[in-house]
C-alpha positions in Angstrom: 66.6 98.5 43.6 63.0 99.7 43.0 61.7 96.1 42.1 58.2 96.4 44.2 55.4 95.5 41.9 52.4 97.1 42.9 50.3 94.0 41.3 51.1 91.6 44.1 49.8 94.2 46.9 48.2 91.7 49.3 46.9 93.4 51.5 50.4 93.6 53.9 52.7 95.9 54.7 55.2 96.2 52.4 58.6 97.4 54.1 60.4 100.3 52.7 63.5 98.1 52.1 63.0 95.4 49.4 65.4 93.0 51.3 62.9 92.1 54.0 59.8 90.0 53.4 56.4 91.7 53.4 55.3 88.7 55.5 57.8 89.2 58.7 56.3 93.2 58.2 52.7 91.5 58.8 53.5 89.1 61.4 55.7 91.8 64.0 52.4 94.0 63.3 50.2 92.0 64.3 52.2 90.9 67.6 50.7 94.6 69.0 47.6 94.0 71.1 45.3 96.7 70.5 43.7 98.6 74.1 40.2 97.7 72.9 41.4 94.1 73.1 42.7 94.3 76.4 39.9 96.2 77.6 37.6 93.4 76.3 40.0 90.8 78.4 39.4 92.6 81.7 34.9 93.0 81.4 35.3 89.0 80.5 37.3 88.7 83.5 35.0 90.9 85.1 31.9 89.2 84.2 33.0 85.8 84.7 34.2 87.1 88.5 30.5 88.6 89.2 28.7 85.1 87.4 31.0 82.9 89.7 30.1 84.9 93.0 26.5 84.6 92.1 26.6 81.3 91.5 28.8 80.7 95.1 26.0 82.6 96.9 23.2 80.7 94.9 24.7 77.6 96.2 25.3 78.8 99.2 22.0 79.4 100.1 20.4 76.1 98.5 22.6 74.4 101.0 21.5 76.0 104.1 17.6 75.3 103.1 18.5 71.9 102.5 19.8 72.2 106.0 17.2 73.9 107.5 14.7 71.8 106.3 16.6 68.4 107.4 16.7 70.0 110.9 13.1 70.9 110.8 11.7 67.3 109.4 14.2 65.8 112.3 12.8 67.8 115.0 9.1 67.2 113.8 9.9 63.3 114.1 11.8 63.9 117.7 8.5 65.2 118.3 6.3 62.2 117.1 8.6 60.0 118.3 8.2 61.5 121.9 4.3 61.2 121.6 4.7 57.7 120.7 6.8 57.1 123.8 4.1 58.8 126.2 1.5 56.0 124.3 3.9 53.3 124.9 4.4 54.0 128.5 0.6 53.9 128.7 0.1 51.3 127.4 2.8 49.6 129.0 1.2 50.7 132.2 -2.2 49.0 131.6 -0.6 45.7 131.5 1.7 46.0 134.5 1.4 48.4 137.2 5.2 47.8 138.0 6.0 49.3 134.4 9.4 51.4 135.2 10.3 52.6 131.6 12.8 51.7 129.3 15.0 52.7 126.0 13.3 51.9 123.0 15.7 51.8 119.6 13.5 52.1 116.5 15.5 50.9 113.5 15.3 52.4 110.7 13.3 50.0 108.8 10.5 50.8 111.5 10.7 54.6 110.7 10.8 54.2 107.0 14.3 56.4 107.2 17.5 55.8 107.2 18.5 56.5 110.8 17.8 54.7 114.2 15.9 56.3 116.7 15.8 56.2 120.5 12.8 57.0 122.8 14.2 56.9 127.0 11.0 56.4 128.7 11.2 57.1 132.6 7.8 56.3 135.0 7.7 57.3 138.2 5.4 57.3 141.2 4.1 61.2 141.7 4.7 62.8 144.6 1.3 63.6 145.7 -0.5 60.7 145.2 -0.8 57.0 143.4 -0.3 58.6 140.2 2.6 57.5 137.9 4.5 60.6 136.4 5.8 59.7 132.5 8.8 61.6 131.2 9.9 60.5 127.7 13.1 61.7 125.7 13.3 61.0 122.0 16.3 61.6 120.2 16.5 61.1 116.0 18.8 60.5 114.7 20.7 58.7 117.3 24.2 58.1 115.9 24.9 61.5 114.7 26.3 64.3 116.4 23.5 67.1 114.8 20.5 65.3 116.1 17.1 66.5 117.5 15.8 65.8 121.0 12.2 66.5 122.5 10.9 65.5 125.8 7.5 65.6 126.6 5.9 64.4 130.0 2.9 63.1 130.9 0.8 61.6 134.2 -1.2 58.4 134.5 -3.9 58.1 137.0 -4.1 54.2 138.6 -7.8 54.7 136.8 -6.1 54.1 133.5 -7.0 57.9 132.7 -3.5 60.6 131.9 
């Protein structure tokens, strides 16, 4: 019954009785997961957990400058665009006295964008004398709901002076 030969030690367990294979001895062995293994599981876990929230916040914040400085370079071109209005208006003006105003679409093409602009231009006769009192509201872009708007008024003296 003792025919274990000590020569064809592998390495694996040998079992106690000869009828079972050193090799299903090895494999059950094996099937135990030791606790530094599992803790090694959890810090990956872990550490991929901490990398991914980084990475959410990282993106996170690149998104809202992107959207910061959209707003900012629309609200800058409002503001050209409402300057450009007041220069329209007089120059409008110097050709006709009856000038009233108008709405001005810029396409995009004009802007060198990729949105339309609109510039309301409104003169009126001032109050206290023969004046003409310029309002102009710009709005870029026009077809979307988050766009920028800046007003800016002006006067124009009959003298062709503002």
């Amino acid at each position: 019954m003792n025919d274990w030969n000590p020569s064809l030690w592998n390495g694996a367990m040998q079992s106690i009785d000869p009828n079972i294979p050193a090799r299903s001895v090895k494999a059950r062995s094996c099937r135990r997961i030791s606790p530094r293994r599992g803790i090694a599981i959890v810090a990956a876990i872990v550490a991929l957990t901490v990398a991914s929230v980084m990475l959410f916040y990282l993106l996170k914040g690149t998104i809202e400058t992107q959207r910061q400085m959209r707003s900012h370079r629309q609200e800058v071109q409002a503001d050209w665009l409402a300057a450009a209005g007041i220069d329209r208006a007089i120059a409008q003006l110097r050709q006709s006295a009856n000038y009233a105003g108008e709405t001005w679409r810029i396409p995009p093409e004009q802007i060198g964008d990729t949105a339309t602009a609109e510039v309301i231009i409104k003169v009126e006769p001032a109050a206290d004398s023969s004046d003409k009192q310029i309002s102009v509201q710009a709005d870029y872009p026009v077809d979307t709901p988050f766009r920028a708007r800046k007003t800016r008024n002006g006067r124009w003296a009959a003298d062709g002076k503002r």
